[in-house]
C-alpha positions in Angstrom: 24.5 -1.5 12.3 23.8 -4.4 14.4 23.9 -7.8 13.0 20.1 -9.7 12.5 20.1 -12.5 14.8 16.6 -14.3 13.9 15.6 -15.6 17.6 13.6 -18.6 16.6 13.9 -20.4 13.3 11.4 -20.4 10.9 9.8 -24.1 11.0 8.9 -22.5 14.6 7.5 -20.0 13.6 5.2 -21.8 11.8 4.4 -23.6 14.3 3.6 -20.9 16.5 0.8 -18.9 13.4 -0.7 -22.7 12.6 -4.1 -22.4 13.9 -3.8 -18.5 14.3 -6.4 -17.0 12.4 -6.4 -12.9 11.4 -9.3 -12.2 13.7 -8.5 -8.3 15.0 -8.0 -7.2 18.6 -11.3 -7.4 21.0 -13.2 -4.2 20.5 -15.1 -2.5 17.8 -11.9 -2.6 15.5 -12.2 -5.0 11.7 -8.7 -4.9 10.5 -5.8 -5.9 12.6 -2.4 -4.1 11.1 0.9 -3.0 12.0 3.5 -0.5 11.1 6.9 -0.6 11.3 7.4 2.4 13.3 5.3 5.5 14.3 4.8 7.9 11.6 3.6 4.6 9.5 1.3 3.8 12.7 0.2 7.1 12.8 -0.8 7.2 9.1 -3.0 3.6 9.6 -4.3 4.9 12.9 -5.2 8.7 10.8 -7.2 6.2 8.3 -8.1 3.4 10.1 -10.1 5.4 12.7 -12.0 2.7 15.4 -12.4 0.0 12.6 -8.3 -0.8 13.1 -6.5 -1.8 15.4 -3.2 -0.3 15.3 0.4 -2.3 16.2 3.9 -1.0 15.9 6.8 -2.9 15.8 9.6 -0.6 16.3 9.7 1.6 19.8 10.5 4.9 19.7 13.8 5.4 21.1 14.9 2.3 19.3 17.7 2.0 16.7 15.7 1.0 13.6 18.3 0.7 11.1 19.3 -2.7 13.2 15.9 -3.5 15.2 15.7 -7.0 15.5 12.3 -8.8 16.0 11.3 -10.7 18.6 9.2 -14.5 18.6 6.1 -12.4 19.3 6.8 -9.7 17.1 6.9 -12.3 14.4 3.8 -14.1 15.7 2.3 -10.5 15.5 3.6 -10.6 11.2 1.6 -13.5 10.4 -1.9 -12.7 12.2 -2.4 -8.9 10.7 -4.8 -8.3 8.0 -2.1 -5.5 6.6 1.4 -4.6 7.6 3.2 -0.8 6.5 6.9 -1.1 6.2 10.0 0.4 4.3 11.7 -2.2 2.6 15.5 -1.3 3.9 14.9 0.4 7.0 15.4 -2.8 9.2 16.0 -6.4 7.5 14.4 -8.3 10.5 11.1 -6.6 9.1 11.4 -7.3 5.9 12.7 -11.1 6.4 10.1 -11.4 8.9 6.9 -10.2 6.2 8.2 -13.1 4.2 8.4 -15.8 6.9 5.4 -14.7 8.3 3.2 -13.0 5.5 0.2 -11.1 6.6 -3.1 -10.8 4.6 -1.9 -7.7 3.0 1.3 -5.4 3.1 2.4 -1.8 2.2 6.0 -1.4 1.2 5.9 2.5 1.4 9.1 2.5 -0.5 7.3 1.4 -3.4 4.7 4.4 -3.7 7.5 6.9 -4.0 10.2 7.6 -6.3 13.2 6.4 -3.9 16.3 8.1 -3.6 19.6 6.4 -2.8 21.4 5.6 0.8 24.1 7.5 1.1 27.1 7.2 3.7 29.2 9.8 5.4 31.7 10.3 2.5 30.3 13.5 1.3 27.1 12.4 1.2 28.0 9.8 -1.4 25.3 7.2 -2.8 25.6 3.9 -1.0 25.8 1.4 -3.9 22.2 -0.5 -4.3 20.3 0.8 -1.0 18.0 3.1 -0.7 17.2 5.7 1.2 14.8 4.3 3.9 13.4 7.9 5.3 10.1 8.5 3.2 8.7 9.6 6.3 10.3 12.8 6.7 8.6 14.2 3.4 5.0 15.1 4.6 4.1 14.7 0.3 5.2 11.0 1.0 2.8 10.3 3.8 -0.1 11.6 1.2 0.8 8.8 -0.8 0.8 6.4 2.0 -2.6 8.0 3.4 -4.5 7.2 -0.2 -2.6 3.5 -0.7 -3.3 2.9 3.1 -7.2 3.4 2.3 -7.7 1.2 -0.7 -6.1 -1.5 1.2 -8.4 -1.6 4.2 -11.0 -0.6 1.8 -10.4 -4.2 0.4 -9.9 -6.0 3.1 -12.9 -4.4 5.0 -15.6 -3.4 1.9 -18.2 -2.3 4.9 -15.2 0.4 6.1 -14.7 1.7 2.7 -15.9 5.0 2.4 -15.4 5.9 6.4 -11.4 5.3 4.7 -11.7 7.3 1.5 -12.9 10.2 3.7 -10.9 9.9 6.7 -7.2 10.0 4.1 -9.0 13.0 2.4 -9.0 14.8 6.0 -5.4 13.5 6.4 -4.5 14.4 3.3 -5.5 18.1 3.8 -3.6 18.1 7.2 -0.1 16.8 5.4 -0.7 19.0 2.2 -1.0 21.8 4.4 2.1 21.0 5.8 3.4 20.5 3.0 2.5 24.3 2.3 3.9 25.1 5.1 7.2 24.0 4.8 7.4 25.6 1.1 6.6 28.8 2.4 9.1 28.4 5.5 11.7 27.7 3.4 11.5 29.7 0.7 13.4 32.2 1.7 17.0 31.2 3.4 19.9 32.6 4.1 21.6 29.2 3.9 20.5 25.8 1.8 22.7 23.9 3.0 21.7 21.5 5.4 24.2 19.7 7.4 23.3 17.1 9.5 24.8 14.3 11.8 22.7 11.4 10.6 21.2 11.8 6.5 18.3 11.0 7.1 16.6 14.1 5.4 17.3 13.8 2.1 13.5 13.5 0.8 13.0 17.0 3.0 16.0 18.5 1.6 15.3 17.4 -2.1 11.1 18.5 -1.8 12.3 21.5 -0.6 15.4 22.6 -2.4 17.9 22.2 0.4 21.0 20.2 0.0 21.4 17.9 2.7 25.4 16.7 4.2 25.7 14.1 6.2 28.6 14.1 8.9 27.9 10.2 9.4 26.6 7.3 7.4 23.2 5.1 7.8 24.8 3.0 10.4 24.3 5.7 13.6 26.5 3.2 15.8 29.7 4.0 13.3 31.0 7.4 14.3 33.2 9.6 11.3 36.1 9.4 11.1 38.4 12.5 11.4 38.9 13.1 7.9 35.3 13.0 7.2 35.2 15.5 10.2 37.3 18.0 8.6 35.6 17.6 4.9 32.4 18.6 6.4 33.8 21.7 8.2 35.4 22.4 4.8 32.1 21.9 3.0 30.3 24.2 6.0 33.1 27.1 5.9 33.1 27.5 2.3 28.7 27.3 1.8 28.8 30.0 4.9 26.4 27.3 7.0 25.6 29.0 10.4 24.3 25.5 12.3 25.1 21.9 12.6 22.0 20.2 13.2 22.4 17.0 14.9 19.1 14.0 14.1 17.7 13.3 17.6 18.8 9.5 17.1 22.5 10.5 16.8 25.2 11.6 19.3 24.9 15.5 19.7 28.9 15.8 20.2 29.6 15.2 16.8 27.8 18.3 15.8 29.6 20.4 18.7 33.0 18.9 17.7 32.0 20.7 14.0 30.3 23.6 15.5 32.4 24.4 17.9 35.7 24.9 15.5 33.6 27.1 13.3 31.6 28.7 16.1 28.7 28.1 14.3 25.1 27.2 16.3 23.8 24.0 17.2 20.2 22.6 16.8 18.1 19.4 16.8 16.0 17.9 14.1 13.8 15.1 15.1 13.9 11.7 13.0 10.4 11.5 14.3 10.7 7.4 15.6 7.8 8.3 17.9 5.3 10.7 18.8 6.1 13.8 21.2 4.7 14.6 24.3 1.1 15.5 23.7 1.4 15.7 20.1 1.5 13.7 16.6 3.6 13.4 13.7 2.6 17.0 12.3 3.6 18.5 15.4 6.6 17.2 15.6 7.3 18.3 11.7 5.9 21.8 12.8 8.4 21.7 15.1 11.2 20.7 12.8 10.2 23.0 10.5 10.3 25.5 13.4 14.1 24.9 13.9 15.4 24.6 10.4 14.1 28.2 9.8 15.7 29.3 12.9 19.3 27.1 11.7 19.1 28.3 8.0 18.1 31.7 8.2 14.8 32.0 6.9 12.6 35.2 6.8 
């Protein structure tokens, strides 16, 4: 994981929000917020509808574990009415929400019952981190959809009800989803789910599937050897027929495993950004799509 290298100090910062007021973006829009990355965009922007106008701080493509935030980006912090992060997933966000505190802020890790880090030693718990990847849970994002509402519904009283019923429609979308997936994976030849970068432990614990991780949080860190071999052990013995490599992650690692098992290959998307033409459901459907294929499912 990259180191945070803070690219202004904060006295300057300061400088830079003084006489900045929280005034949203020309157009119709009432509340100006941001979110850390897309699915949490994508929740505001589900919610928010034409009364917000919608920011995100990490691109997709981006490492997020070590995103670091620019000047503006910072500047950015301090003038939103309302700011969606995971507390974790990059420490230049959550320095930057204290140095540059909006009106209001969403830590989505504290809606949800978290579940630990873990690192690429047989999926061991990472002592006192969390688990940054609520967003992969569609049950999560229900959560955030409600919480999301009765903040805006605070900060903008005239907006209120347009919020309540536009999470209610979101909320149906994700529980269906949500449905979805249960069905899909109800029935699997295979529940184990092995997978370059662990990032899918809220999927694999929502839906019963047991989730190995061939490297740790830090995607820049590749295994080492004898972590190599202990997850070909773990794969020969629980008869897994694919390696799934995260999207974020170097494919090679799953067709170094792969290939000495002649098992399948597949991709699962960490979902950092929205796919061509589509949202964040689509790209779930689409996940979803592919771990029945990997698994076995009828």
């Amino acid at each position: 994981m990259k180191k945070l290298l803070w690219a202004v100090p904060l006295t300057v910062v300061s400088l830079v929000l003084a006489g900045c007021g929280t005034s949203p973006s020309s157009g119709s829009a009432s509340v100006r917020a941001v979110g850390e990355l897309y699915p949490l965009s994508w929740v505001i922007g589900q919610v928010g509808g034409d009364r917000v106008a919608v920011d995100t701080l990490v691109p997709a493509g981006a490492e997020a574990h070590g995103y670091e935030l620019s000047p503006q980006q910072v500047t950015t912090l301090g003038r939103s009415d309302l700011v969606v992060y995971v507390r974790t997933l990059a420490a230049a966000v959550d320095d930057g929400v204290k140095a540059a505190p909006p009106k209001a802020s969403i830590d989505v890790a504290s809606l949800i019952t978290t579940r630990p880090a873990v690192d690429g030693a047989a999926s061991q718990a990472t002592a006192g981190g969390i688990d940054p990847h609520v967003w992969l849970d569609p049950a999560n994002l229900v959560k955030l959809a409600d919480a999301v509402a009765a903040r805006l519904g605070t900060l903008d009283p005239a907006g209120k009800d347009t919020y309540t019923a536009n999470a209610a429609t979101l909320d149906g979308r994700l529980e269906k989803l949500d449905s979805d997936y249960r069905s899909g994976l109800a029935h699997c030849t295979s529940r184990t789910l092995v997978v370059t970068h662990p990032a899918f432990g809220y999927l694999a614990d929502q839906y019963q599937l047991k989730q190995v991780g061939v490297s740790g949080v830090d995607e820049d860190t590749e295994p080492s050897p004898a972590r190599i071999v202990e997850v070909e052990k773990i794969a020969a013995a629980e008869r897994v027929p694919t390696i799934f490599s995260a999207d974020t992650s170097n494919a090679k690692i799953a067709d170094v495993i792969a290939g000495s098992l002649n098992l399948k290959t597949a991709e699962l998307s960490v979902i950092l950004g929205a796919p061509s033409g589509g949202d964040y459901i689509s790209a779930a459907e689409r996940n979803l799509t592919t771990l029945r294929d990997g698994l076995g499912c009828s």
